[in-house]
N, C-alpha and C positions, 0 to 999 in steps of 0.2 A: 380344289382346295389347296392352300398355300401347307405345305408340307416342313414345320421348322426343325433346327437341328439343335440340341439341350447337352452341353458338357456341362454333367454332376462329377463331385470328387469321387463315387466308383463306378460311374457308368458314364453312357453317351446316348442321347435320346438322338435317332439320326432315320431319313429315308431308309428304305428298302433296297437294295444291292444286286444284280443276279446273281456276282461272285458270293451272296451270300449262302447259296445252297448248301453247300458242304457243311457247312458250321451250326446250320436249320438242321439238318439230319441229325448231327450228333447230338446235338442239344432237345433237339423235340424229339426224340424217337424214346420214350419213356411211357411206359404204361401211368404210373402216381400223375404224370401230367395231363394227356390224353383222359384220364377218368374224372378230370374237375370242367373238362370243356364238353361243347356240341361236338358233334359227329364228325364234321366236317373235318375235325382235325384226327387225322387216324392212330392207329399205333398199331402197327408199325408205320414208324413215320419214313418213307422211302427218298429217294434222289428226286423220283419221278413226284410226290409231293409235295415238295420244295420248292421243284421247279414252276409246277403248276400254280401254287400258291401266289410265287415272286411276280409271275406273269399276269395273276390276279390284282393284285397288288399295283403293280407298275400302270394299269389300265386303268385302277378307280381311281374318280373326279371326287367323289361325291363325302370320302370319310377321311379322318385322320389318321393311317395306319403306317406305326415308327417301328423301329427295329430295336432294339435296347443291345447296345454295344458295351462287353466287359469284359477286359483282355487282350481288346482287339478282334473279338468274335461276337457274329449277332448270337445272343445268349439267351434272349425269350422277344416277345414284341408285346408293344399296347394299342391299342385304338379306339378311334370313335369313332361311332359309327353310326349316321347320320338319320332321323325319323323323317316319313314322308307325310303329306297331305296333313289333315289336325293337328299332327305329334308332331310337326316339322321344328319346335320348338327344341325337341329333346334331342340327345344319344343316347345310344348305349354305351359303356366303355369295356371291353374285354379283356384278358391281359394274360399274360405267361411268362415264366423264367426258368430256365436251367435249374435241374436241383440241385447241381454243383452251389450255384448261390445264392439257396433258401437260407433265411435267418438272418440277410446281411444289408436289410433295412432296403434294397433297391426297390422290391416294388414299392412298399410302400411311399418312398420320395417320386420313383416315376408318376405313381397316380395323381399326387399332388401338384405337378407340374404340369401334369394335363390336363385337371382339371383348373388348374391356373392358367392356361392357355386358353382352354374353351371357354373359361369366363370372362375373359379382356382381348381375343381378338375372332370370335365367331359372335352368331347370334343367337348360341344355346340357353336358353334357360333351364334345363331340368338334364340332368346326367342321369341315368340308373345303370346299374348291372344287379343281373340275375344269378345267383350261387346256391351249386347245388347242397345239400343237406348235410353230406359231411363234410365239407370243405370250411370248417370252423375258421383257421387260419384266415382263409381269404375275408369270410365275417370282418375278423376283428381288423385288418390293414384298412378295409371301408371304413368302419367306424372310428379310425384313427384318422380318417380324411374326412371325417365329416359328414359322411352316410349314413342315413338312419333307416332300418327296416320299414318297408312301407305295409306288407304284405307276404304271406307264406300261403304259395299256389300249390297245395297239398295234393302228389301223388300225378304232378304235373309233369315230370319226364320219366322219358325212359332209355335208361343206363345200362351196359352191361346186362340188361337183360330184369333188368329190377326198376319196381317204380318208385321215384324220389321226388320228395320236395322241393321248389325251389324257392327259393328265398330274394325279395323284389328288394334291394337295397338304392334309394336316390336320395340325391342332394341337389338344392334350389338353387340359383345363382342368389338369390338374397340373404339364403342364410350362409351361404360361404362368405360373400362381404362381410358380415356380422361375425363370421369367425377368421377370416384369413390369415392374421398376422398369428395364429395358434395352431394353424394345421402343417403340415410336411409337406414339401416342394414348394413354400414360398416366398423363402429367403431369395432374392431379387436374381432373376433366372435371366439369360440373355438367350432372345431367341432368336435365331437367323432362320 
């Protein structure tokens, strides 16, 4: 899958880098952020999982996954991430940022840009992402893009050692037509 590159006025939606590691560690190696993801993503966030991650990344065909560049450093990432067989329709979309720069409107426009991407040059019809229970914030940046709760999978994961809700939040490629010129990220984006 064709992989584009997105200059916002405070960020840069770009590929994945190997020289990214170093800047992956400092930035993801956070407990507040590791606690809003799957497992997959650890904390302690190491060199050696950077590395491993980047190499993941560099390999897959199959999903959208960008780096979110602020400063000159990869500072969180976003992606899709593609359904198979029935659901081949859908993504996921997952997402993360540095909490150096929470509160400063970036996820929120990145999500919009991606899902402005996925609706005018894939074949997605349906986005969702899953958020856990206390992650209100992440809530409302969806429903700022357009996402409306579909569903609460009560007592569906398990966190830290504790079982949480997840909460099913998607958005249709037709109702974003119906909204697009009202949601964030879709002041006219040039993607290469």
């Amino acid at each position: 899958m064709h992989l584009p590159t997105v200059q916002r006025e405070k960020y840069l939606l770009r590929p994945w880098d190997p020289d990214d590691a170093r800047s992956l560690v400092i930035h993801a190696n956070n407990p507040k952020i590791a606690r809003n993801l799957r497992d997959g993503f650890p904390y302690p966030y190491t060199l050696k999982d950077a590395e491993q991650w980047l190499r993941m990344v560099k390999e897959n065909r199959m999903d959208i996954i960008l780096a979110i560049e602020v400063n000159g450093e990869a500072a969180g990432g976003i992606g899709l991430h593609s359904m198979k067989d029935v659901h081949r329709y859908n993504a996921e979309l997952g997402y993360w940022l540095s909490e150096s720069f929470w509160g400063m409107g970036i996820i929120s426009d990145a999500i919009g840009v991606m899902v402005n991407y996925a609706f005018t040059h894939t074949r997605w019809l349906r986005l969702f992402a899953t958020i856990y229970e206390h992650n209100t914030p992440s809530m409302r940046v969806l429903e700022k893009n357009g996402f409306t709760r579909e569903a609460i999978h009560k007592k569906a994961v398990m966190k830290e050692g504790k079982l949480l809700d997840e909460h099913l939040y998607a958005l249709l490629k037709e109702q974003w037509i119906a909204r697009r010129d009202s949601l964030p990220g879709n002041s006219p984006a040039s993607f290469q």
